[in-house]
N, CA, C and O atoms as CSV, one atom per row, in Angstrom:
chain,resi,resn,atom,element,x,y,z
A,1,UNK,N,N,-18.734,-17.868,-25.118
A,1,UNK,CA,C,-18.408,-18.212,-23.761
A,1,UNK,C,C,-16.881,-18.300,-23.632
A,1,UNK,O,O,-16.252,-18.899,-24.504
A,2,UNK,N,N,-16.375,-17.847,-22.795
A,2,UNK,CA,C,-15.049,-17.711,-22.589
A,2,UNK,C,C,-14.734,-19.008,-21.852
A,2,UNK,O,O,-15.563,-19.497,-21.084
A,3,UNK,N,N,-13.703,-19.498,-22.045
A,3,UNK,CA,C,-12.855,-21.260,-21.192
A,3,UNK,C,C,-11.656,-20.458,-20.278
A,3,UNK,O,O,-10.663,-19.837,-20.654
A,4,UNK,N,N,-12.146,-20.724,-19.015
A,4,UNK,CA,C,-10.871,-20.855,-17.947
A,4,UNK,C,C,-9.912,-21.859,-17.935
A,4,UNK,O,O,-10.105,-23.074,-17.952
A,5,UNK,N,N,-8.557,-21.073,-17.895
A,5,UNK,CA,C,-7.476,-22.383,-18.007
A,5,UNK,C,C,-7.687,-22.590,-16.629
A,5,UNK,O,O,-8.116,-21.677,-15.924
A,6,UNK,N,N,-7.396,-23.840,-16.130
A,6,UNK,CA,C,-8.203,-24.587,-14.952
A,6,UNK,C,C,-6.928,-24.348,-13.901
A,6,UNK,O,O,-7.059,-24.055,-12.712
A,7,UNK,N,N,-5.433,-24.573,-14.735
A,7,UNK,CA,C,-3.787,-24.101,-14.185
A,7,UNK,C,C,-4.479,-22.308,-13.402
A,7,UNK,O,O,-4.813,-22.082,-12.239
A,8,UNK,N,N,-4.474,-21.867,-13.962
A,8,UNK,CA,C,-3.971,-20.367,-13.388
A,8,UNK,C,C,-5.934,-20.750,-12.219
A,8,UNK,O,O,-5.657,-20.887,-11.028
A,9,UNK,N,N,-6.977,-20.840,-12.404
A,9,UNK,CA,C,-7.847,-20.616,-11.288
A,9,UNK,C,C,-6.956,-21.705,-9.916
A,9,UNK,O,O,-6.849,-21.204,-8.796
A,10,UNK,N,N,-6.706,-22.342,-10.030
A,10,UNK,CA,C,-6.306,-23.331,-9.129
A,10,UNK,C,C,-5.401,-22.510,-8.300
A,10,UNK,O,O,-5.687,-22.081,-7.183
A,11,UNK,N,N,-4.127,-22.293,-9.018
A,11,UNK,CA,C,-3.257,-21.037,-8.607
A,11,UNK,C,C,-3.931,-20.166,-7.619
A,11,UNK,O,O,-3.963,-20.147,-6.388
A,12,UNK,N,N,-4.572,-19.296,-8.761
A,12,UNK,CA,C,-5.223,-18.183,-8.091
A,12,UNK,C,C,-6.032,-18.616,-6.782
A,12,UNK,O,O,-5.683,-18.102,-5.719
A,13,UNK,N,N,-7.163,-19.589,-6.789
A,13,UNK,CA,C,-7.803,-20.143,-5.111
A,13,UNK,C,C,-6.618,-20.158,-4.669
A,13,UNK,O,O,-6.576,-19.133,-3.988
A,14,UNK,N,N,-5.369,-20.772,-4.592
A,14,UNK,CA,C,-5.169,-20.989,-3.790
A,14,UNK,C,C,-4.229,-20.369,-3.215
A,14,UNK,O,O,-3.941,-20.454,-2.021
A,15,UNK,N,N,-3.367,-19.301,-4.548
A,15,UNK,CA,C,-3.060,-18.186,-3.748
A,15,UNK,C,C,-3.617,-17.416,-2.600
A,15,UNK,O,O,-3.192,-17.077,-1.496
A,16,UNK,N,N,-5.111,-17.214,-3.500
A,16,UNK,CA,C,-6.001,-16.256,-2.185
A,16,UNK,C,C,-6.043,-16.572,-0.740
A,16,UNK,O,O,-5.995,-15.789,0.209
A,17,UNK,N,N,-6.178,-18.353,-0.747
A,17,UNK,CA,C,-6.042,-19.178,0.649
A,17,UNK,C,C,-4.651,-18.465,1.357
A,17,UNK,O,O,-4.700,-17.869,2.432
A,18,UNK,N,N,-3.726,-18.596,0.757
A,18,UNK,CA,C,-2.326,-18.354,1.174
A,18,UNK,C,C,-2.306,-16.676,1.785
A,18,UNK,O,O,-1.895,-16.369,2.904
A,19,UNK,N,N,-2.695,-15.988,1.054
A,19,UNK,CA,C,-2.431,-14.537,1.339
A,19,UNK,C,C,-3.540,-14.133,2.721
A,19,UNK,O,O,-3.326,-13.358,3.653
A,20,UNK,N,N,-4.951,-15.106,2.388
A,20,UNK,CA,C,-5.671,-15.084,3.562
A,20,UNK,C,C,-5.218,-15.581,4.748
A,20,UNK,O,O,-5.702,-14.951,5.688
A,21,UNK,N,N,-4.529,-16.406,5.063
A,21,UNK,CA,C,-4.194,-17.122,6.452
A,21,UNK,C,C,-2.516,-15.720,6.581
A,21,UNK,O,O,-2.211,-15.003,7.534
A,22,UNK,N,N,-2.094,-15.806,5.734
A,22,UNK,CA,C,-0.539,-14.606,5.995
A,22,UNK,C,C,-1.450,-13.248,6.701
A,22,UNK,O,O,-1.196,-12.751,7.799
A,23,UNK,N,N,-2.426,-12.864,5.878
A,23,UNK,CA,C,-2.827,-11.773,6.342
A,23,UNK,C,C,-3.719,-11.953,8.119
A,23,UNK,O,O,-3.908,-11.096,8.982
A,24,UNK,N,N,-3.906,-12.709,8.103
A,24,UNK,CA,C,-3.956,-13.201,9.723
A,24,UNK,C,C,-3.260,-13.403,10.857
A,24,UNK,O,O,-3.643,-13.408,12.027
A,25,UNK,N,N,-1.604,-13.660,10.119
A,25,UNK,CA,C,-0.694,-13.949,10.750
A,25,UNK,C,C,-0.113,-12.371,11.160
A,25,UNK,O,O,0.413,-12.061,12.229
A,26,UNK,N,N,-0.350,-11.558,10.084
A,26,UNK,CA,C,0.069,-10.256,9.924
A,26,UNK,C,C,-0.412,-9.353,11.169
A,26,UNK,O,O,0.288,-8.702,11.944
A,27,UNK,N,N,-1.935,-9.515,11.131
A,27,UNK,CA,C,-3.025,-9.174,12.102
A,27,UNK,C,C,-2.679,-9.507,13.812
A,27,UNK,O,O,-2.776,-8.706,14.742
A,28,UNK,N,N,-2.337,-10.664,13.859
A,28,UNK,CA,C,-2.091,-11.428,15.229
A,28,UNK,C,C,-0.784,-11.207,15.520
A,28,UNK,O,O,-0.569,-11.223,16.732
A,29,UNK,N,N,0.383,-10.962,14.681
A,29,UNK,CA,C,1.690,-10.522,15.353
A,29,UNK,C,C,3.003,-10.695,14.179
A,29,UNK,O,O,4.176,-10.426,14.440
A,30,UNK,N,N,2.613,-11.093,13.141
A,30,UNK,CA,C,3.976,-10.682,11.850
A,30,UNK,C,C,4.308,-9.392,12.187
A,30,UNK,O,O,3.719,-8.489,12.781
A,31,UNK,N,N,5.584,-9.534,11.579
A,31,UNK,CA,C,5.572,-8.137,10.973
A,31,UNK,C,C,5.278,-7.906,9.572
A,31,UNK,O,O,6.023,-8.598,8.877
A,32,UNK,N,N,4.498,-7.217,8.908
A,32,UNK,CA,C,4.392,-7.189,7.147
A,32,UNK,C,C,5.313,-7.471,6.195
A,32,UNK,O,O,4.913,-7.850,5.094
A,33,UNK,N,N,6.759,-7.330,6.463
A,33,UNK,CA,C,8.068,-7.388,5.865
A,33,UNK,C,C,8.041,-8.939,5.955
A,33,UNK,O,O,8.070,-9.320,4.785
A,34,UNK,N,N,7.995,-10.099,6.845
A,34,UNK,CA,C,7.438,-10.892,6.997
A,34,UNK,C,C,6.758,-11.636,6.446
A,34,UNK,O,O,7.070,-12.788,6.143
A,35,UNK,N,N,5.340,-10.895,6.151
A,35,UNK,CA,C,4.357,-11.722,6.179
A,35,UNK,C,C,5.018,-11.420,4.164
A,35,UNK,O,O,5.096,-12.440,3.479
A,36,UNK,N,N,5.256,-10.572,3.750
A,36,UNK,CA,C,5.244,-10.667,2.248
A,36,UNK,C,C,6.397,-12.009,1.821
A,36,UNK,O,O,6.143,-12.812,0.923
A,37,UNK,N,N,7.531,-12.044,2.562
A,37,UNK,CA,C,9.076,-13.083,2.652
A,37,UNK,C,C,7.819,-14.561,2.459
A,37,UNK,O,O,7.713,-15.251,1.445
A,38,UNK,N,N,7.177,-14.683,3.477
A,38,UNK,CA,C,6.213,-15.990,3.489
A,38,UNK,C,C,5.877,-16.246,2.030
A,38,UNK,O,O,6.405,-16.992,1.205
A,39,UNK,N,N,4.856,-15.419,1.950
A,39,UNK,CA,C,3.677,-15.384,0.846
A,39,UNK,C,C,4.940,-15.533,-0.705
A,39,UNK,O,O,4.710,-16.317,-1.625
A,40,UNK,N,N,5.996,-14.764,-0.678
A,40,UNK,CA,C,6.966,-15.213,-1.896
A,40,UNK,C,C,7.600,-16.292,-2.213
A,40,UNK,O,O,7.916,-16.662,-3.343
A,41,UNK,N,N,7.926,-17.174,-0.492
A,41,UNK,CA,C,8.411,-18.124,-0.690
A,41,UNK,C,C,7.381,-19.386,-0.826
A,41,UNK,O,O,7.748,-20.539,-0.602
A,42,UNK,N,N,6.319,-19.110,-1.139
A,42,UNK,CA,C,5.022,-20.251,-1.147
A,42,UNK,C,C,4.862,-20.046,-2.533
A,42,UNK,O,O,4.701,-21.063,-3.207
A,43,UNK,N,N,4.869,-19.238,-2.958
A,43,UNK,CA,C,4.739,-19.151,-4.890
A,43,UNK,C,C,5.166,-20.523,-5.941
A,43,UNK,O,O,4.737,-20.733,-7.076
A,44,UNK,N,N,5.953,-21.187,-5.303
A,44,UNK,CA,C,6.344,-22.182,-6.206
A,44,UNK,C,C,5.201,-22.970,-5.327
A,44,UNK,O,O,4.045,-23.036,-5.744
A,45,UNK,N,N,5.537,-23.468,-4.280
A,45,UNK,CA,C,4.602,-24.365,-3.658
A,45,UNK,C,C,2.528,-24.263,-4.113
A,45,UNK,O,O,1.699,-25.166,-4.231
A,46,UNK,N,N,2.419,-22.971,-4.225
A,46,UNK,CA,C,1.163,-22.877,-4.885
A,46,UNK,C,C,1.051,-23.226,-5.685
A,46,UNK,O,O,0.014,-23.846,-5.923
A,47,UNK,N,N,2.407,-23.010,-7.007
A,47,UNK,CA,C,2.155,-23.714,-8.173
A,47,UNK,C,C,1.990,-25.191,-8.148
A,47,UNK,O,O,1.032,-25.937,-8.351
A,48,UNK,N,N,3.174,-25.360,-7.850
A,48,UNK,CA,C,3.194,-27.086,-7.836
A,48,UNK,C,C,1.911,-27.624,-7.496
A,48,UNK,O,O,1.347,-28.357,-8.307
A,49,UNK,N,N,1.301,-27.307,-6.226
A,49,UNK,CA,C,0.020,-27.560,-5.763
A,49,UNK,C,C,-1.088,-27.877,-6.685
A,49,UNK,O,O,-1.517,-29.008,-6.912
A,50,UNK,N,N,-1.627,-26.457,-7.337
A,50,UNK,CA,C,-2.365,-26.771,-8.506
A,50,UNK,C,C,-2.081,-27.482,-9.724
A,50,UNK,O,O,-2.920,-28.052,-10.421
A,51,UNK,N,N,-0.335,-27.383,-10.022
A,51,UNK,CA,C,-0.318,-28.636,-11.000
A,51,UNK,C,C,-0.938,-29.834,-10.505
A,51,UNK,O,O,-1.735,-30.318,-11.308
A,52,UNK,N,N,-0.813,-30.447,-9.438
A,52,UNK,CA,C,-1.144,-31.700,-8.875
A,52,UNK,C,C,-2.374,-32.007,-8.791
A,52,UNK,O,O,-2.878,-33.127,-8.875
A,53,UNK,N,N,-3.036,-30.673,-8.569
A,53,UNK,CA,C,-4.799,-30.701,-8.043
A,53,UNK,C,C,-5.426,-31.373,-9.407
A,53,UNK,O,O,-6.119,-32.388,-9.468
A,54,UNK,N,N,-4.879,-30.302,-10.765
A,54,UNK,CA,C,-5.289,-30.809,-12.191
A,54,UNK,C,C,-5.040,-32.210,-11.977
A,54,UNK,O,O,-6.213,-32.450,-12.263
A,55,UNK,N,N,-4.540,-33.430,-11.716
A,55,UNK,CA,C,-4.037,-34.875,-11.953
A,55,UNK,C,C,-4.691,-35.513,-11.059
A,55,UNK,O,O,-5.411,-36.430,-11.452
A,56,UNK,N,N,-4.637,-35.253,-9.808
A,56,UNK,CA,C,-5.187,-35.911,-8.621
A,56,UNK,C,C,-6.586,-36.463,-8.903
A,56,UNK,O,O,-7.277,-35.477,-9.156
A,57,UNK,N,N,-7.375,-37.636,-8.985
A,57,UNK,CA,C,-8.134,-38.168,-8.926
A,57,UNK,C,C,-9.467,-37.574,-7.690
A,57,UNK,O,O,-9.091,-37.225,-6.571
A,58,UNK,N,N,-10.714,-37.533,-7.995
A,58,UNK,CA,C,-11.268,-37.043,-7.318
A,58,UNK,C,C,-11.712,-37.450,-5.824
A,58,UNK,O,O,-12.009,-36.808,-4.817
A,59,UNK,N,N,-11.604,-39.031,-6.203
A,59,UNK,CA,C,-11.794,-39.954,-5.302
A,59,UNK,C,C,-10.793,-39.972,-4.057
A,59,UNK,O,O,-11.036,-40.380,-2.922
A,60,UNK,N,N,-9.201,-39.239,-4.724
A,60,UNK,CA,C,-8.754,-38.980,-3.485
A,60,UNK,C,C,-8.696,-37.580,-2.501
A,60,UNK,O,O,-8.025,-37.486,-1.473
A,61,UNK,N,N,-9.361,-36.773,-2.943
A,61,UNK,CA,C,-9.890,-35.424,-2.356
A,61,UNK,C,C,-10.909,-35.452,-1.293
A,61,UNK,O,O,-10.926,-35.184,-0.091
A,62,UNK,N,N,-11.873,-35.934,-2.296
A,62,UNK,CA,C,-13.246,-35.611,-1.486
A,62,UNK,C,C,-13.516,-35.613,-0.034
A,62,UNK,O,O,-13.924,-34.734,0.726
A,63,UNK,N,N,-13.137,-36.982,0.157
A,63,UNK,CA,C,-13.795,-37.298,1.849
A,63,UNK,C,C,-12.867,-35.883,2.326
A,63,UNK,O,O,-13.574,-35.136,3.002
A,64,UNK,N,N,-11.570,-35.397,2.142
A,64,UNK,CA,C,-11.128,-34.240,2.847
A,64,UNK,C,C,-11.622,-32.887,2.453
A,64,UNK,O,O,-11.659,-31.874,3.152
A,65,UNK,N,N,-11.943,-33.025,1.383
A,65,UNK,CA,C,-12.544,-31.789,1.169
A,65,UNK,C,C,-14.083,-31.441,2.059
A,65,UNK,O,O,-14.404,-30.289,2.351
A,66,UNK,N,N,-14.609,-32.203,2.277
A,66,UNK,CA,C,-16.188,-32.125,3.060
A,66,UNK,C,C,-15.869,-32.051,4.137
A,66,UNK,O,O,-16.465,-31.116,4.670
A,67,UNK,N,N,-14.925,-32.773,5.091
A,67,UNK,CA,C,-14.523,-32.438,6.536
A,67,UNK,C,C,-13.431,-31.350,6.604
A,67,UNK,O,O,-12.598,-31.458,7.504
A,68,UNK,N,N,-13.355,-30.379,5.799
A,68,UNK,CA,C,-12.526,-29.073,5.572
A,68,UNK,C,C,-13.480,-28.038,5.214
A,68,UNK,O,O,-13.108,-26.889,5.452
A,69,UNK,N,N,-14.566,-28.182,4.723
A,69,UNK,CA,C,-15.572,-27.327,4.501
A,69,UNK,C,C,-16.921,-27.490,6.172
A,69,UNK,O,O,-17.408,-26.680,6.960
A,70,UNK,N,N,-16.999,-28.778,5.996
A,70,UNK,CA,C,-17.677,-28.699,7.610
A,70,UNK,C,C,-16.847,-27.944,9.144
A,70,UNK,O,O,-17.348,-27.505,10.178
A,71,UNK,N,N,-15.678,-28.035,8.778
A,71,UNK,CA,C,-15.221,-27.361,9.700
A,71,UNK,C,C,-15.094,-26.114,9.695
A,71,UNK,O,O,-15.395,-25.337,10.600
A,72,UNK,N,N,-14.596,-25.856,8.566
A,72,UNK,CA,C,-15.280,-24.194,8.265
A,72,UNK,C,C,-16.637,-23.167,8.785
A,72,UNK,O,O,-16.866,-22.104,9.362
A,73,UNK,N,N,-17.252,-24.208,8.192
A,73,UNK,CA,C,-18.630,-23.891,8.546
A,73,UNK,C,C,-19.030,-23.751,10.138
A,73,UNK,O,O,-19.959,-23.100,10.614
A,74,UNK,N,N,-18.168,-24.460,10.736
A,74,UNK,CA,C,-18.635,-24.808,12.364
A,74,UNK,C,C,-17.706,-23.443,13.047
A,74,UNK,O,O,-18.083,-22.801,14.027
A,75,UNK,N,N,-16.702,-23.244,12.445
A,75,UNK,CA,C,-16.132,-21.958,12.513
A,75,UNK,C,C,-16.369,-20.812,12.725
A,75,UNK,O,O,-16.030,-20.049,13.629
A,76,UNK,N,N,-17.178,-20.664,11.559
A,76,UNK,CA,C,-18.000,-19.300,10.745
A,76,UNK,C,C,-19.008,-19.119,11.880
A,76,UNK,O,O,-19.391,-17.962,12.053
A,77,UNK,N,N,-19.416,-19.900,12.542
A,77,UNK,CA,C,-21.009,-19.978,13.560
A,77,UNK,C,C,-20.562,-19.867,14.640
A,77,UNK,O,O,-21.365,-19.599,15.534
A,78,UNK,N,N,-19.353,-20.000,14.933
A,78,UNK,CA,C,-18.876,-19.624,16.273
A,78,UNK,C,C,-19.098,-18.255,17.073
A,78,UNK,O,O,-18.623,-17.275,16.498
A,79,UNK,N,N,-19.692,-18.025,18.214
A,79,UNK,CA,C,-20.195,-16.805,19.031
A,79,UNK,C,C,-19.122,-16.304,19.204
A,79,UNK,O,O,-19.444,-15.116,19.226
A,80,UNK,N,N,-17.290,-16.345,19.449
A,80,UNK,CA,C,-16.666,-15.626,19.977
A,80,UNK,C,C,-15.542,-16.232,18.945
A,80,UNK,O,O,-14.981,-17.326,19.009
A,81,UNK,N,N,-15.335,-14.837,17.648
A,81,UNK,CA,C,-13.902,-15.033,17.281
A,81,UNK,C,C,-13.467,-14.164,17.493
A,81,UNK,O,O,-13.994,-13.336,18.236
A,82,UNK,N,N,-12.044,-13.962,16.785
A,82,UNK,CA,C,-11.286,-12.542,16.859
A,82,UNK,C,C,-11.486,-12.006,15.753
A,82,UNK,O,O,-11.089,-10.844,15.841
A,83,UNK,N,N,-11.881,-12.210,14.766
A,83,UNK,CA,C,-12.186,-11.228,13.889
A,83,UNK,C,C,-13.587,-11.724,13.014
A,83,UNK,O,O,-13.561,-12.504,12.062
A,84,UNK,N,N,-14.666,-11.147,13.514
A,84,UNK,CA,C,-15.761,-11.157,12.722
A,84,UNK,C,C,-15.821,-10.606,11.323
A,84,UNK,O,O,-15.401,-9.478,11.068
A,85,UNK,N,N,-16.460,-11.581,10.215
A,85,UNK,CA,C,-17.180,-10.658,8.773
A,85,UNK,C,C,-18.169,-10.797,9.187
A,85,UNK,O,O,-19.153,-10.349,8.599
């Protein structure tokens, strides 16, 4: 069985978060030259992020994490967005 270093997945989610909301911004009115300047200058901030996530106690996440996923969800079900999956 292979072990994920827990540093680089953290990163990585939350890069993907990052490049997902830029690429929206891109969509709705960036310009791409733009939207990449963003996404480079968040690279440290992603890191740092997931260093912190590793330390952070769970107890202080949670309650935000469930009202960040419920809202999601109420999102996703919505009859009229601008960009359907």
């Amino acid at each position: 069985m292979d072990v994920i270093d827990l540093r680089d997945f953290y990163s990585q989610r939350l890069g993907i978060v990052a490049r997902q909301l830029i690429n929206r911004g891109i969509r709705a009115r960036w310009p791409h030259a733009d939207g990449q300047r963003v996404l480079a200058a968040l690279e440290p901030v992603v890191t740092a992020t997931a260093a912190r996530a590793l330390t952070t106690p769970l107890d202080k996440v949670a309650s935000t994490a469930i009202r960040a996923d419920l809202a999601s969800m109420h999102h996703e079900t919505q009859y009229t967005r601008l960009f359907r999956s």
